[in-house]
N, C-alpha and C positions, 0 to 999 in steps of 0.2 A: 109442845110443837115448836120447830123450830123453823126460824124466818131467815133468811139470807138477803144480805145486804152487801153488794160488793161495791166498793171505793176503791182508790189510791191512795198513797202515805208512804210518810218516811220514817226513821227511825234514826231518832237525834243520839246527840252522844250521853246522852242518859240512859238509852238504849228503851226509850217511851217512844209508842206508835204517834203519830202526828198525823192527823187523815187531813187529807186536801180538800174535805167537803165536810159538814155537818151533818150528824146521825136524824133521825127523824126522832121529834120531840117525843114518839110513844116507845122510843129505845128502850130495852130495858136497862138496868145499871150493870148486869154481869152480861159477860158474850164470850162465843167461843172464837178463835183466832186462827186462822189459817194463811199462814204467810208463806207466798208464790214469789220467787225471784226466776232472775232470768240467768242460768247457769253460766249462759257465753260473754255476759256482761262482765268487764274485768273493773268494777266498782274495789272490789274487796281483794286481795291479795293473800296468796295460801298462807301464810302466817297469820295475818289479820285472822280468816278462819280457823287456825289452828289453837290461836289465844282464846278464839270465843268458844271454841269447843271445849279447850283444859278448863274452862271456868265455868262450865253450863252443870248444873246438879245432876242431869241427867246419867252423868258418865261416871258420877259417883261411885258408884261400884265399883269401878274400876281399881279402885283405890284395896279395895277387899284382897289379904293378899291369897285367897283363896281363889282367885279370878289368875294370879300369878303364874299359869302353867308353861309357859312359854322361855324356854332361854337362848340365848345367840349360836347354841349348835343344832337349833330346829327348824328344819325346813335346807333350804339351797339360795345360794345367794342369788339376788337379779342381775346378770347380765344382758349388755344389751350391741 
């Protein structure tokens, strides 16, 4: 069964959550994480997100060169 506990926190340059309040003493020691930002907020800057994206495991695949389908004659440029 699972319990929800919503808080506040930050996210130091360790890139470790730092909650602005204390968990309740019968916490358990693992938990699942769901982190809400505020899209319009200009805290982060599209590079800043682009670095932390090229370094997140998740996009690891990407790396796969069988993921590679794509080359600069596909598709149509954006004009604007």
């Amino acid at each position: 069964m699972l319990t929800a506990i919503e808080t506040t926190g930050t996210i130091n340059a360790n890139h470790q959550i730092v909650l602005d309040e204390e968990l309740p003493s019968n916490a358990p020691s693992r938990v699942r994480v769901i982190v809400l930002y505020d899209e319009d907020a200009e805290d982060f800057s599209e590079r800043e997100w682009l670095k932390a994206a090229s370094k997140n495991e998740v996009f690891d695949f990407l790396k796969d060169e069988a993921e590679d389908i794509y080359t600069l004659k596909d598709g149509k440029p954006v004009t604007k």
